[in-house]
C-alpha positions as CSV (number, residue, x, y, z in Angstrom):
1,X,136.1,82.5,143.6
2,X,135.1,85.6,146.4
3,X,134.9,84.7,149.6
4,X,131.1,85.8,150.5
5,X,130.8,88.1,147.8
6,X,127.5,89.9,147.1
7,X,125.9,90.1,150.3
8,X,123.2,92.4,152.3
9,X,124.2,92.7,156.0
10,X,121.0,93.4,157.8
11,X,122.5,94.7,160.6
12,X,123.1,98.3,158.8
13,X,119.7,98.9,158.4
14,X,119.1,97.5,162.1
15,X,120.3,96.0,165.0
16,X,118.4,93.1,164.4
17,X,116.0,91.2,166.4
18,X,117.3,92.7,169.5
19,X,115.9,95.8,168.3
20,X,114.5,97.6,171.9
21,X,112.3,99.8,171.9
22,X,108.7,100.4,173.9
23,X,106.8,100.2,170.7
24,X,107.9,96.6,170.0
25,X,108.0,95.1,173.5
26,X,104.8,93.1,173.0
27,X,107.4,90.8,170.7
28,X,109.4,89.7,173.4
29,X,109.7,87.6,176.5
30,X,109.7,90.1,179.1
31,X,112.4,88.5,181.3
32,X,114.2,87.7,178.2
33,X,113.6,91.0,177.1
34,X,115.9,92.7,180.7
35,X,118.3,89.5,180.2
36,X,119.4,90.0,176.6
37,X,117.2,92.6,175.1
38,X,115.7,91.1,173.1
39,X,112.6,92.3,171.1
40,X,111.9,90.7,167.9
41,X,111.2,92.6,165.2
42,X,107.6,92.7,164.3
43,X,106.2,91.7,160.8
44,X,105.0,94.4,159.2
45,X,108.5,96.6,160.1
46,X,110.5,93.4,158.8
47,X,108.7,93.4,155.6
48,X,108.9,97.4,155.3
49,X,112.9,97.2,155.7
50,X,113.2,94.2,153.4
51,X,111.3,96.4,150.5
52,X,114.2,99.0,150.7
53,X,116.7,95.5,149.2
54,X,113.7,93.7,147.6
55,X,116.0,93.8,144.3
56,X,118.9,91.5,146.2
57,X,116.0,89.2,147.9
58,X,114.5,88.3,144.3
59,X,118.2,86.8,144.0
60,X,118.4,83.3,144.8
61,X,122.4,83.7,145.5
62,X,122.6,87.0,147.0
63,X,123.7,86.6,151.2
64,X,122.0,87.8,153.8
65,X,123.9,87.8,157.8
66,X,121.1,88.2,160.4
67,X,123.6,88.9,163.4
68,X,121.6,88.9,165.9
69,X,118.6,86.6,163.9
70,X,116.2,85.6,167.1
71,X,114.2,83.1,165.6
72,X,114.6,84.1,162.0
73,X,111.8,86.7,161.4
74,X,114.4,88.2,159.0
75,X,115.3,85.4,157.6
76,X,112.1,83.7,157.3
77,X,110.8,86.8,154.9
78,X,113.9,87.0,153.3
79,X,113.5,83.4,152.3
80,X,110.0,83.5,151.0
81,X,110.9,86.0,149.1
82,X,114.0,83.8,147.2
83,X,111.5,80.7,146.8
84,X,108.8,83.2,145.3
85,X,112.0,83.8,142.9
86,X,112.6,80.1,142.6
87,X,109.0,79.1,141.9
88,X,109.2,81.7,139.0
89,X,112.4,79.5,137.7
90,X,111.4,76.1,138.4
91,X,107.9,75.7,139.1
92,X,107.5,72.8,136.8
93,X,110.3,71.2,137.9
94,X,110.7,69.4,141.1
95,X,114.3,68.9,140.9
96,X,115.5,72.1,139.7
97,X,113.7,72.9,142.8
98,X,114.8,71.5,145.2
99,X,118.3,72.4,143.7
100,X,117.4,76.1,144.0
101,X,115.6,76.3,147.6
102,X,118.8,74.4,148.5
103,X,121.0,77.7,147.4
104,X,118.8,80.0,148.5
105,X,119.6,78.1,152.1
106,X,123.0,78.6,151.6
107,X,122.9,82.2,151.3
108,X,121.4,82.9,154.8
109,X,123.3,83.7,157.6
110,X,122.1,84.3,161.5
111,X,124.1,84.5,164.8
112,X,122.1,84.4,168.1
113,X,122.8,84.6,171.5
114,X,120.2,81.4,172.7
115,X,120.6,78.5,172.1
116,X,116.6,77.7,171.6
117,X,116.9,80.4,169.1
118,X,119.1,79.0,167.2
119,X,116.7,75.6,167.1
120,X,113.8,77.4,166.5
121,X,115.2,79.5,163.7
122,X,116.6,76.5,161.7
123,X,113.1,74.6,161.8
124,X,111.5,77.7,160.9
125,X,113.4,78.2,158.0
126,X,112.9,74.2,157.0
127,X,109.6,74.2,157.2
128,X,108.8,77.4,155.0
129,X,110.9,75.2,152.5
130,X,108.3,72.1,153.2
131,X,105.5,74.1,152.9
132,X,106.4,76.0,150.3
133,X,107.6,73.0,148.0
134,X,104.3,71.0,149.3
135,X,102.4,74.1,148.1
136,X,104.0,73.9,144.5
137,X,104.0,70.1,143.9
138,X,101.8,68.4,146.0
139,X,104.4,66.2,147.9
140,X,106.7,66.8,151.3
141,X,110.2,68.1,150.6
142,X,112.5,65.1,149.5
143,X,114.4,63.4,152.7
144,X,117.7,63.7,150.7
145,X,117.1,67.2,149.9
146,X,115.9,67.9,153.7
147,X,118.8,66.4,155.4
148,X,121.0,68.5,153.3
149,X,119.0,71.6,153.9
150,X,119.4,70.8,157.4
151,X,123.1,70.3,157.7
152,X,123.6,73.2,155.5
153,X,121.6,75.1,158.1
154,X,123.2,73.8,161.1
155,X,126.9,75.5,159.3
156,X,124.9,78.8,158.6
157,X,122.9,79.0,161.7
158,X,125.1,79.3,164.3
159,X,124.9,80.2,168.2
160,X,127.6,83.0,169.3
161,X,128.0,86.6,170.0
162,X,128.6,88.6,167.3
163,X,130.1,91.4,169.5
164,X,132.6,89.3,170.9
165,X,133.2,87.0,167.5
166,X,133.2,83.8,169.7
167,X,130.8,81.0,169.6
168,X,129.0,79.7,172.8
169,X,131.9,77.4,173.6
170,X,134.7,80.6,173.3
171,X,136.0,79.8,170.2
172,X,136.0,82.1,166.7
173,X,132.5,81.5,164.8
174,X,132.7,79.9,161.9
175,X,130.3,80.0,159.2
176,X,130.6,78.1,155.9
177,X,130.6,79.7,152.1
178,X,128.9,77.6,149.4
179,X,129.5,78.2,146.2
180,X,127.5,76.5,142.9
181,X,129.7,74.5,140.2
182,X,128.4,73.3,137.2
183,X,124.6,72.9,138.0
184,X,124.8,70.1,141.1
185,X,127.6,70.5,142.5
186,X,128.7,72.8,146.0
187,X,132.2,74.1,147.1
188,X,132.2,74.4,150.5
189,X,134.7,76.9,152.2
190,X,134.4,77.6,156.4
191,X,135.8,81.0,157.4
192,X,136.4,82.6,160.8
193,X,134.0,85.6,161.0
194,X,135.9,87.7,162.5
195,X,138.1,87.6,159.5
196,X,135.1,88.3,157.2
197,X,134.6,91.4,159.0
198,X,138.1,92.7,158.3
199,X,137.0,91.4,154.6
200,X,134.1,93.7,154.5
201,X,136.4,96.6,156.1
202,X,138.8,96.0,153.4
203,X,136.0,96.1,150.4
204,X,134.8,99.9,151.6
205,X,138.4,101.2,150.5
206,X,138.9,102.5,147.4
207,X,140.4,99.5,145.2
208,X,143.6,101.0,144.1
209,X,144.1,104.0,147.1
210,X,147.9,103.0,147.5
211,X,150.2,100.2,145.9
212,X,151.9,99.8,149.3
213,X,149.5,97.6,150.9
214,X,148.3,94.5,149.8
215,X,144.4,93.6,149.0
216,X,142.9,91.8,151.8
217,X,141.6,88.4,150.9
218,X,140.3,86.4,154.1
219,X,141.6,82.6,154.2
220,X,140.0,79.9,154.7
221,X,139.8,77.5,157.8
222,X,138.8,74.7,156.1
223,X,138.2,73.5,152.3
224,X,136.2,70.9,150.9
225,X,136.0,69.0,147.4
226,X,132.7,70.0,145.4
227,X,129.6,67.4,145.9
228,X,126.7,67.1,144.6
229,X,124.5,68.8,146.5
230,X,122.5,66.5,147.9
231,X,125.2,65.1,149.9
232,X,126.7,68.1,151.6
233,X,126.4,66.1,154.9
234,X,128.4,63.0,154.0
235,X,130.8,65.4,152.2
236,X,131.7,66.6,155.3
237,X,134.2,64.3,156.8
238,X,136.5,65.4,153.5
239,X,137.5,68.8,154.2
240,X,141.2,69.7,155.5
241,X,142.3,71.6,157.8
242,X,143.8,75.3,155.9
243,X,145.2,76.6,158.9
């Protein structure tokens, strides 16, 4: 298993949705915009960017880190995208469904500054999950397959500085891998993402450049037994401590 393997780190393509520049300052608070700088990114420039990866957004389990996310514009198209994938899949069946919207959270990542971000960004990315399952079968979003979205969003959603690697109470941030097993079940592994940085340093150097050193492998903070994956939440209390 590879710790956050295939992923598509916005960032490289953009600062995020702190973005500043004149042309986009309609987007933004304008207080908020001399506080923090930020500037959300507008729609039609989101959408233009995401085309350049549209291959990786088509895949359900491919990861996406918004680092600076706002309130998810990013991450809100990015997501569409996977549940347009996912209707494709499983539009006839509602629990194969639910099964794959709930990866397709899993593989979304954002770090903001603000804390009403942070809210605002999670319910936006739940609700494009209602809608979009309302939409296909005629029903609201199961409340088992909600409450795990949301606590699966609360561990990938995270409030911190990304420049500093701290969350907004000074410690490292952490943010959570899932992995599929066997259909229904999820491994859950937290990382420090600090460490996942020195992972992603590590993966740009040619594979077998000396026999010297030894590969980098980032470790875990804390592990958990697969669950199903409809009970990520109660799952939770189970984990130990890797440190």
């Amino acid at each position: 298993m590879r710790a956050f393997g295939p992923s598509v780190e916005l960032a490289i393509v953009s600062t995020g949705d702190y973005t500043v520049s004149s042309q986009y300052t309609m987007q933004g608070n304008r207080q908020r915009i001399i506080d923090y700088g930020e500037v959300f990114t507008p729609p039609g420039l989101v959408n233009d960017m995401l085309d350049l990866v549209a291959h990786e957004c088509d895949r359900i389990d491919a990861r996406f880190l918004e680092p600076a996310c706002g309130d998810g514009n990013f991450l809100a198209e990015v997501l569409r995208r996977k549940l347009l994938a996912v209707d494709r899949r499983n539009g006839r069946n509602p629990g194969k469904w639910e099964r794959d919207a709930i990866l397709a959270l899993c593989s979304l990542y954002g770090i903001d500054l603000l804390a009403d971000n942070i809210a605002d960004c999670r319910a936006r990315l739940l609700n494009i999950v209602d809608e979009a399952y309302a939409a296909r079968f005629g029903a609201p979003f199961p409340a088992a397959a909600a409450r795990a979205a949301a606590f699966i969003l609360s561990r990938n959603i995270v409030q911190g500085d990304a420049l500093t690697l701290l969350d907004s109470h000074g410690q490292p941030i952490i943010l959570s891998e899932w992995s599929p097993i066997n259909g229904v079940l999820l491994k859950r592994r937290d990382f420090a993402y600090g460490h996942l940085l020195g992972h992603a340093h590590a993966a740009t150097t040619p594979l077998f450049r000396t026999l010297e050193k030894d590969v980098y492998l980032p470790r875990p903070v804390a592990d958990y037994p697969p669950c199903h994956f409809l009970e990520v939440s109660e799952a939770a209390t189970h984990g130990y401590d890797t440190k």
